[in-house]
C-alpha positions in Angstrom: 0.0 0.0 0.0 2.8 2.6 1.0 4.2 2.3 -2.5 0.8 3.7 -4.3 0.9 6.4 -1.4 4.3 7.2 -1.2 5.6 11.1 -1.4 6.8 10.9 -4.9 3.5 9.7 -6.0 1.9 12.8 -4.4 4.2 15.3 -5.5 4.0 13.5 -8.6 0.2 14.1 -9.0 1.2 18.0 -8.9 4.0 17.7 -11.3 1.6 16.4 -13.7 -0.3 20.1 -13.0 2.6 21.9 -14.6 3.9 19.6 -16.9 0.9 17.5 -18.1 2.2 16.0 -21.3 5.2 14.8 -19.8 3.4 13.5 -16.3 0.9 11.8 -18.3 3.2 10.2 -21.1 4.9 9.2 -18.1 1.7 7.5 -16.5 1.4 5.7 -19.0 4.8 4.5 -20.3 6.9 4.5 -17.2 3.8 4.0 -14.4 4.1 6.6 -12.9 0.8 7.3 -11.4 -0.9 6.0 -8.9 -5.1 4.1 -9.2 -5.3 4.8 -5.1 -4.8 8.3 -4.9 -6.6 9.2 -8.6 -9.6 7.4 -6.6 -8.9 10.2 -3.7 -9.1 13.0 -5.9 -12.4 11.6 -7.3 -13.7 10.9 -3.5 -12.1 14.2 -2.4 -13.7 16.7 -5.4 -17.0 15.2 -4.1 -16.6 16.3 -0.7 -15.2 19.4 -2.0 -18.5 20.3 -4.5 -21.0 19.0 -1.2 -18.8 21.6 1.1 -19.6 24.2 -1.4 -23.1 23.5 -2.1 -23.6 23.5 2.0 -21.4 27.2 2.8 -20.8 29.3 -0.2 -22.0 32.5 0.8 -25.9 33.0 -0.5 -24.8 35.7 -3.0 -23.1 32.6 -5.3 -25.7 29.9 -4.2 -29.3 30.1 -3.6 -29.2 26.1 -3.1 -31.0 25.1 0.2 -28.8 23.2 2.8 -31.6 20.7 3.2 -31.2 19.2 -0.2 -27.4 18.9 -0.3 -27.2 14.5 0.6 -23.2 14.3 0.9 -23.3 10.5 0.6 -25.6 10.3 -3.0 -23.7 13.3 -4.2 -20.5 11.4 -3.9 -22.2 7.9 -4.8 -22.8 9.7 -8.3 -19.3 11.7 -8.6 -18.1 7.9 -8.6 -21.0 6.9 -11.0 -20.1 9.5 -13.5 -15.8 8.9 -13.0 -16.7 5.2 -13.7 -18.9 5.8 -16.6 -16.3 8.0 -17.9 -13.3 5.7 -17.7 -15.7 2.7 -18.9 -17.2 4.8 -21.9 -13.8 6.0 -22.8 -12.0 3.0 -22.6 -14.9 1.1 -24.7 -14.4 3.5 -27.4 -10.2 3.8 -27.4 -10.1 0.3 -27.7 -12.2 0.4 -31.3 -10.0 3.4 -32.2 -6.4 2.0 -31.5 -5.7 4.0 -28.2 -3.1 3.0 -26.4 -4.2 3.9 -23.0 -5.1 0.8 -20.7 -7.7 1.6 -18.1 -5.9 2.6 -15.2 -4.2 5.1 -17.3 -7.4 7.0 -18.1 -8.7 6.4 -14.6 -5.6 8.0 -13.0 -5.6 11.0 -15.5 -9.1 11.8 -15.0 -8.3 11.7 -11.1 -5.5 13.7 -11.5 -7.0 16.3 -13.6 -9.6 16.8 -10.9 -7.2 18.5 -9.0 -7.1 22.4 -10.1 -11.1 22.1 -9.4 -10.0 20.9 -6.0 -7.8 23.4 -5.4 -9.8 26.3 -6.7 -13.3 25.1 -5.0 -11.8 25.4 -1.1 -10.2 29.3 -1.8 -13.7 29.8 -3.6 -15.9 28.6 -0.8 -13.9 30.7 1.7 -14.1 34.4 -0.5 -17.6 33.7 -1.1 -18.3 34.3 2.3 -16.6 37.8 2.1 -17.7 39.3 -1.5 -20.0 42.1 -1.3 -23.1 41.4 -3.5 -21.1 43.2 -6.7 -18.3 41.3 -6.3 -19.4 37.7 -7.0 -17.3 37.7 -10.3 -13.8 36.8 -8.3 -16.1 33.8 -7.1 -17.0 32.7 -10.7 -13.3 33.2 -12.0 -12.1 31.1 -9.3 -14.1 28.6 -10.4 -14.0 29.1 -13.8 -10.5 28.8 -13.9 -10.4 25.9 -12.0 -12.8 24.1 -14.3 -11.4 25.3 -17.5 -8.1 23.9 -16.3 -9.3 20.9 -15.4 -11.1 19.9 -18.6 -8.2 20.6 -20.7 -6.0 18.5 -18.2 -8.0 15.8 -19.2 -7.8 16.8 -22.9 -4.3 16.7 -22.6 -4.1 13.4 -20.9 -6.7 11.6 -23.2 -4.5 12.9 -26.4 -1.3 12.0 -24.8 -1.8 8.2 -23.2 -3.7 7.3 -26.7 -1.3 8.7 -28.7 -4.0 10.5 -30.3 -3.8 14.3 -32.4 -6.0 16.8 -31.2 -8.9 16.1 -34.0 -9.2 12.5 -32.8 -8.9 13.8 -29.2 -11.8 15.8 -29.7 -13.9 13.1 -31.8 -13.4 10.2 -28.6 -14.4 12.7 -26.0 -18.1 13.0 -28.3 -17.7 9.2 -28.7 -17.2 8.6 -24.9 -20.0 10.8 -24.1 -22.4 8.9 -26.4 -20.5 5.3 -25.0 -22.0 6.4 -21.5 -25.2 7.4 -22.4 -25.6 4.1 -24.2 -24.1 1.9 -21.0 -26.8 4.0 -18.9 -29.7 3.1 -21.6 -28.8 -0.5 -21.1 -28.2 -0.2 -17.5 -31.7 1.3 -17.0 -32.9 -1.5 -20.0 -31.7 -4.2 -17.4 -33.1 -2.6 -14.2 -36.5 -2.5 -15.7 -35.9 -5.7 -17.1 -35.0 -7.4 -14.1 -37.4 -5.7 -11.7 -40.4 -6.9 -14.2 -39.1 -10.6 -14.0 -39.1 -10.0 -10.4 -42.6 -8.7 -10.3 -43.8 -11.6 -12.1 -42.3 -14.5 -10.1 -44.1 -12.7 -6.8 -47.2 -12.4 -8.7 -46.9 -15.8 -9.6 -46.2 -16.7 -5.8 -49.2 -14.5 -4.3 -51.5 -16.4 -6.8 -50.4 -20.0 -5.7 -50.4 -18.6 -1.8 -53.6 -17.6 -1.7 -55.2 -20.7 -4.0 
């Protein structure tokens, strides 16, 4: 375990900030990354967007504290980061990536990472912006965001070996991957639940004869 958590692997993990096509041609060709601590940036970012939802300042967020269920909120950050690595994995694999799985699962963790790092600072100014000076609030997250999504672009394009047109192509693909994993997902669910309901029918009608 202390190998996937050792200090190089977390300063690692912020090397890859600065330098993300080396770091992530190094994930993937020298194993430099790490699955365990990609999955703690996933579970982290969740906590992080709950913590935000529950005390940015109501001049950002009108959402009410009530509604904000930590737990299923994090239950579908790891839905979606699954879905994503599944769906693009699915998808390299017709289009001769060279990324294995935990490549693309550690990339998307790391790349999580500017978000974390911009959604803490963000959550604390909110609370002392005047109501005219929400826009350092939305740059802050902006920022974040933006950075984070073209980590990922960077990573996706780098572990496939891919040019930034098929880049851009697999990350439509992957989105329409995971749409059609949830279809059949849901497909199954209803599928299964209506075999289910038939088998108890069936037993109610032989209890009570």
């Amino acid at each position: 375990m202390k190998k996937y958590f050792s200090r190089d692997k977390w300063k690692y993990s912020f090397y890859c900030l600065t330098h993300p096509a080396d770091g992530f041609y190094e994930i993937r060709h020298r194993d430099r990354g790490s699955v365990p601590i990609a999955l703690f940036y996933v579970v982290f970012y969740a906590l992080c967007y709950s913590w935000n939802r529950l005390g940015a300042s109501f001049i950002v967020n009108d959402t009410n504290p009530r509604s904000v269920d930590a737990v299923s909120e994090l239950f579908g950050v790891l839905l979606l980061f699954l879905l994503l690595c599944i769906g693009n994995w699915s998808i390299t694999c017709l289009m001769s990536g060279e990324g294995r799985l935990k490549d693309i699962a550690i990339i998307i963790g790391y790349s999580l990472l500017p978000m974390i790092l911009t959604l803490i600072p963000a959550t604390v100014i909110s609370q002392i912006v005047a109501q005219n000076e929400e826009a350092f609030y939305y740059i802050i997250v902006f920022l974040g965001t933006a950075y984070s999504m073209l980590l990922m672009l960077i990573g996706i394009m780098t572990i496939h070996n891919y040019t930034l047109l098929k880049t851009l192509i697999t990350v439509f693909l992957t989105i329409v991957a995971m749409l059609i994993i949830i279809f059949c997902a849901m497909m199954i669910f209803s599928l299964v639940s209506q075999v289910i309901g038939f088998f108890e029918s069936v037993y109610t009608e032989l209890l009570f004869r």
